[in-house]
Structures are given as structure tokens and as C-alpha cells.
C-alpha positions in Angstrom: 0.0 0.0 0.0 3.4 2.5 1.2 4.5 1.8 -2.1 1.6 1.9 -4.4 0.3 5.1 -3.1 4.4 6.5 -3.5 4.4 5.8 -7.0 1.0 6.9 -7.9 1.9 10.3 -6.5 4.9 10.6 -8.6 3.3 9.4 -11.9 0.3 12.0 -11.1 3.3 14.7 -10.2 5.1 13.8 -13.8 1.6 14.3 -15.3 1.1 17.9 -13.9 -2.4 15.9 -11.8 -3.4 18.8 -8.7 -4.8 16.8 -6.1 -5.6 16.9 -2.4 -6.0 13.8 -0.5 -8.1 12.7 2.8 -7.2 9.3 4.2 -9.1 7.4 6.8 -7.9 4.4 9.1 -10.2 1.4 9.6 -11.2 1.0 13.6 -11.1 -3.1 13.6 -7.2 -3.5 13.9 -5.9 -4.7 16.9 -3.5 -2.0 18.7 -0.1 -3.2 17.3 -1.4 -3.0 13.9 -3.1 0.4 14.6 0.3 1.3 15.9 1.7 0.3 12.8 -0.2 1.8 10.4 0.9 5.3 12.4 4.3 4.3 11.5 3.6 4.7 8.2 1.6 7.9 8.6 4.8 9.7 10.2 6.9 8.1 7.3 4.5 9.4 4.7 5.7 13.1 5.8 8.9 12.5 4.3 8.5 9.6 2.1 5.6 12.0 -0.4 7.1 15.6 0.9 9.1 15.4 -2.8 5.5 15.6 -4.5 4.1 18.4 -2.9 0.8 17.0 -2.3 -1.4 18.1 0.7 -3.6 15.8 2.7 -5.5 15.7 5.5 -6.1 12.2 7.7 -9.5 11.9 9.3 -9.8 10.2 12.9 -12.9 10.5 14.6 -12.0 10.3 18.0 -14.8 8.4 19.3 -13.6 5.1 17.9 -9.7 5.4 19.2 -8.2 4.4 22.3 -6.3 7.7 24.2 -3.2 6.0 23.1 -3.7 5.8 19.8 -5.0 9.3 19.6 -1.7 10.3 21.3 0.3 8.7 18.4 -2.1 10.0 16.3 -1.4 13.5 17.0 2.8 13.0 17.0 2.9 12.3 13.3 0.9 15.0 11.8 2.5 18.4 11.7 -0.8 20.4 11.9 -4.4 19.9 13.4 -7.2 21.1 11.7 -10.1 23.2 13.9 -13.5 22.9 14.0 -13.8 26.5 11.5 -11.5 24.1 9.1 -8.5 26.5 9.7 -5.5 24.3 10.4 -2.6 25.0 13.4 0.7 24.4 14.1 1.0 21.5 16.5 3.2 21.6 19.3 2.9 17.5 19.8 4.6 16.8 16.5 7.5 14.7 16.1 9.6 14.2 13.1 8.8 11.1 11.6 12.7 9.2 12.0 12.4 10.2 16.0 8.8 8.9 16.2 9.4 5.9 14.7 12.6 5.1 16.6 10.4 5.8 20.0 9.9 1.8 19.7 7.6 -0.2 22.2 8.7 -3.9 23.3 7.5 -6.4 21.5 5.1 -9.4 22.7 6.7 -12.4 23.7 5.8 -15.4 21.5 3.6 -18.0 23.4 6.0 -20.8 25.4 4.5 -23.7 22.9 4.9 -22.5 19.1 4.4 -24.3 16.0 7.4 -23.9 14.5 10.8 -23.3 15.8 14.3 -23.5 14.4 17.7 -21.7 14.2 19.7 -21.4 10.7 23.4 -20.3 11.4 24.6 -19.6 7.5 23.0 -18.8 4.3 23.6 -22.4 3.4 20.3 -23.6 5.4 17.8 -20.9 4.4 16.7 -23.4 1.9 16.2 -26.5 4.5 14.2 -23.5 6.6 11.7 -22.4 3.5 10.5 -25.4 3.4 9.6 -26.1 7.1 8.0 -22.6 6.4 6.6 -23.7 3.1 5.0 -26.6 5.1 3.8 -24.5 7.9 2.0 -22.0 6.0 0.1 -24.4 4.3 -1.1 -26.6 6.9 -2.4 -23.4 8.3 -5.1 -22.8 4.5 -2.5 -20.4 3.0 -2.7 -20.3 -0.4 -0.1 -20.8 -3.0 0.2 -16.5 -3.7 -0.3 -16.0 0.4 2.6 -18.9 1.4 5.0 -17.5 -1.3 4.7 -13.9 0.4 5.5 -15.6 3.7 8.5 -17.2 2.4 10.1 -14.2 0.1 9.2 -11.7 3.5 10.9 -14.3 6.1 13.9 -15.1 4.0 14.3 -11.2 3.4 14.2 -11.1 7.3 16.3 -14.5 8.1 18.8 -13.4 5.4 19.1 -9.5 6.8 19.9 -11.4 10.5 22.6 -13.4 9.0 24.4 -11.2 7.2 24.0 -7.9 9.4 23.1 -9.7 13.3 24.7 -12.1 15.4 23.9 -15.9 14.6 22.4 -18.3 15.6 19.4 -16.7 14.1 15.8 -18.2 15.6 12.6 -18.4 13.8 9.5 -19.3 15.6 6.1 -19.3 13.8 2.6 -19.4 15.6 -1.1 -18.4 14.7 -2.9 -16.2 17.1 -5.8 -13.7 16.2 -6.7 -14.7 12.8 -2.7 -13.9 11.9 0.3 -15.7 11.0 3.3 -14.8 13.1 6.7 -15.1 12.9 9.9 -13.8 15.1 12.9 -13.6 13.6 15.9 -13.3 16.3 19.3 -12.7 16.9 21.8 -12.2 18.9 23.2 -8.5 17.6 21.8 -5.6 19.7 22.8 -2.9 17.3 19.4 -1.3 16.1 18.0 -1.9 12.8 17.4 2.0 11.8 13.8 2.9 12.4 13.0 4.1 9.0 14.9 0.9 7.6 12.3 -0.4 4.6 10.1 2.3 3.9 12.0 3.7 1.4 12.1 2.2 -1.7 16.2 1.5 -2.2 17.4 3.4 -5.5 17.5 0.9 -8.8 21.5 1.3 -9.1 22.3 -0.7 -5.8 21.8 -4.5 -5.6 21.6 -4.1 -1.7 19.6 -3.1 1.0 15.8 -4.3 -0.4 15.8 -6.9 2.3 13.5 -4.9 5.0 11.7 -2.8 2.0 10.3 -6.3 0.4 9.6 -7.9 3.5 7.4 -4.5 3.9 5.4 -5.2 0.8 4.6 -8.6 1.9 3.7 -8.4 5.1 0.9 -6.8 6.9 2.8 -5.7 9.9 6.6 -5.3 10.5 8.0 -4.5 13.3 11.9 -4.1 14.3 13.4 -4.2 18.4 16.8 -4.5 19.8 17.4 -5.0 23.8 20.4 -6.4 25.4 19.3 -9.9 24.7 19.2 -9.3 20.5 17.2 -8.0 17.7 14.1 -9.2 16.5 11.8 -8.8 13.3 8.1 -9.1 13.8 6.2 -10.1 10.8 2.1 -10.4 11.0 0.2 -12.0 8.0 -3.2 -12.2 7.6 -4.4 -16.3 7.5 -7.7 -14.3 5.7 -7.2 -15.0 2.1 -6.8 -12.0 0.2 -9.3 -11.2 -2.2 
């Protein structure tokens, strides 16, 4: 969706298309993916700046939690007043500080379905396939398990070249979702705003986080003293 919506504004830009834009976010997801979703919302400020679009995100605030109206209100630069005037607001935080203000993440339940450590680039093959078999036993389809595998090896391979092996995978459904944790043992942060940005076409690096991103419903990066872990949530919902 990042993505899609970034390279529609630039072909509509190139085109000389005026536009204004009003976004609204659904009130069904569950609080990390809320969360999420307002990681994107800061990252739009400087991800479409270069287009010079302006847009306006609608929230009514009688379908948030406090928190999320909190967040809501430190990624958008102004608020807009009853009169339609907008201000300045004083809550705002630039988008690469707001996303690194990161929250820790869930542990995975003690039992999981799937659990296994790959120490070299060698045995990512040997691990797409307990993946492969995972996914569908769980009704993926072929398109859905394929995004599962590209988005986890993205994730496994970023941990083994850039984090400290052994590098763990565990895999569990909970709350109509497919979830994996990829861990290692590095505890130098993955930057915040790693992914978002698609990586310019003359490098052959650094689309590891940015695919897993377009796969994926949620992604989520943390680093404590015991390692770094990438969340990834995928909907077990077949898409339509």
C-alpha cells in the first residue's frame, strides 16, 4: 500500500495531476497494527514531501483508544479546527524520531508451532521449506505462502548477514494472523525508518526490509540487550 500510493503520486506529479488527499484508518485492527499503520503515517511526511501533495487524515475520536489518539497526534504536523483552519502542533515529532520511539514487543507464546535456528546462508533453503510446510497446513494459499517465504527469508537473510547468529525463527497463529519472530543475537538497532523507502534501482543491496514491507501486513523491528528481533504479521484471511 506504502508503495503503491508513492508511485502513484509521482506518476500523477510527472503528469502535472493537482490533487488533495483525505485518508481514513479502519477501527477493527488490533493495537499493534493500529500502531503500525501510524508508522507509516509519520513516514509518509517525508517519504511524499518530494510531490508536494497536501492531505488531510480523518480520525474520529470516538472510535480510538487515548493512546492511539496520542500517536495519532505526533505524526501530523498540523491539526485542523473545527472552522476548518489548520494550526501548528506543538505535539509533532519528526517522523525518524517517532518511529525510533519503539515499544517492546510481545513475547511469543511458550509452545509455538514452528521453531528453528539457521546459522549460515547455506540452510535458508532447508528453513523455506519447514515454512513452506507450515503455512500451508495453516489454509495459505499458493500466492499468500509464497509472500510468507520471500518476506521471512528477506528477514532471516538481513539477520545473518548484518546480526549475530544463531538466528531463531518461531512461527505461531494467534488472532486470525500468521506470526513469525525472527531473532538474533546483535543488539545494534536496525534503523527505524529501515524499509520504507524504496532503495534506489543502481544498488543491488539493502531491499531486504523494503520487500519484507510489501509482503507483510505488519513489520516490526526491536533490539534490547538480549538481540534483535523482526516481527512479521500476516493475515491467515485470504486476500481477495
Amino acid at each position: 500500500m506504502f508503495e503503491g500510493f508513492r508511485r502513484f503520486f509521482a506518476d500523477q506529479r510527472a503528469a502535472g495531476v493537482a490533487m488533495r488527499l483525505l485518508a481514513q484508518n479502519d477501527t477493527l485492527g488490533a493495537p499493534e497494527r493500529v500502531a503500525a499503520y501510524v508508522r507509516f503515517e509519520a513516514m509518509a511526511n517525508e517519504v511524499y514531501r518530494p510531490y508536494g501533495y497536501r492531505w488531510a487524515c480523518l480520525y474520529d475520536t470516538r472510535d480510538y483508544t487515548a493512546q492511539t489518539l496520542r500517536q495519532v497526534r505526533q505524526v501530523h504536523p498540523q491539526l485542523l479546527q473545527p472552522a476548518g483552519r489548520a494550526r501548528r502542533n506543538g505535539q509533532y515529532l519528526e517522523p525518524s524520531r517517532y518511529v525510533t520511539q519503539a515499544e517492546p514487543l510481545p513475547r511469543p507464546p511458550a509452545a509455538v508451532q514452528l521453531d528453528f535456528e539457521v546459522t549460515d546462508p547455506g540452510e535458508l533453503l532447508w528453513g523455506r521449506r519447514l515454512l513452506r510446510g507450515w503455512a500451508e497446513i495453516r489454509g495459505m494459499g499458493g500466492e499468500d505462502t509464497d509472500d510468507v517465504l520471500i518476506a521471512i527469508g528477506e528477514a532471516v537473510t538481513n539477520a545473518v548477514e548484518h546480526g549475530t547468529p544463531p538466528v531463531r525463527v518461531r512461527a505461531w497463529t494467534a488472532d486470525g494472523l500468521a506470526r513469525v519472530h525472527v531473532h538474533d543475537h546483535g543488539t545494534t538497532p536496525i534503523p527505524a525508518t529501515a524499509g520504507y523507502r524504496r532503495p534506489h534501482h543502481e544498488f543491488d543491496r539493502g531491499y531486504g526490509l523494503w520487500v519484507a514491507r510489501q509482503l507483510a501486513d505488519v513489520v516490526t523491528t526491536y533490539s534490547d540487550p538480549a538481540g534483535t528481533t523482526i516481527a512479521l504479521d500476516f493475515p491467515l484471511t485470504p486476500h481477495r
